[in-house]
C-alpha angles and dihedrals in degrees: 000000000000126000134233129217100217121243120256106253117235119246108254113229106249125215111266101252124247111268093222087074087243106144097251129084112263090255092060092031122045092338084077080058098047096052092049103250103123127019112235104268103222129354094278092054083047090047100044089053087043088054090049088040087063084044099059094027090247091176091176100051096044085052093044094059100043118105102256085230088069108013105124118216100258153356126252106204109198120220103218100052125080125191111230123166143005134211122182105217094187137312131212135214104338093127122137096275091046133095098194143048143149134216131216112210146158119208129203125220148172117207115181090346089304113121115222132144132213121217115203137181103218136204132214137178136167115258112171102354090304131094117244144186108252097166149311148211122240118208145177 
């Protein structure tokens, strides 16, 4: 009977995880969001893919789910700065029979190789059967 060495198993490619920190790959999490094949279920779900959507510089979907009263024109993406990591704080309201919600969040980032975070109070309303950023408030 011989005997055979097995053979080293190749590492298989894993999906690239969400950005939102949500445990899914982007394509199954907010990715689903960004393509248009679901609408975002209450504000945190909106905020977590609009997080994503700053991650991978998603313009049109970032545009898409702003409310059309503060929406600006377009997005700058800077260069230098990479979007790294989200954590929900809290969130208020934003059930299934409400038309309005906030999110607390703070959002890492890394601009030019510097750490820094940003924590924001944000604020979300239905338009059109969707929910929708309208603004937020950005604190210490």
């Amino acid at each position: 009977m011989s005997r055979r060495t097995p053979r080293p198993q190749r590492a298989r490619p894993t999906p690239a995880a969400c950005p939102c920190g949500l445990p899914s790959s982007y394509d199954d999490c907010c990715g689903r969001l960004h393509r248009g094949q679901e609408r975002a279920a209450t504000p945190e779900q909106l905020m977590r893919s609009r997080f994503s959507a700053f991650a991978v510089r998603d313009e049109a979907y970032l545009l898409r789910s702003w409310h059309p009263s503060t929406r600006p024109p377009g997005i700058d993406f800077d260069p230098g700065l990479r979007w790294l990591r989200l954590e929900i704080l809290g969130s208020t309201d934003g059930g299934p029979f409400r038309d309005e919600g906030t999110v607390e969040f703070r959002a890492h980032y890394s601009e030019r190789g510097r750490a820094g975070s940003m924590h924001e109070n944000s604020r979300f309303v239905r338009h059109d059967d969707a929910w929708v950023y309208v603004d937020g408030t950005v604190g210490p």
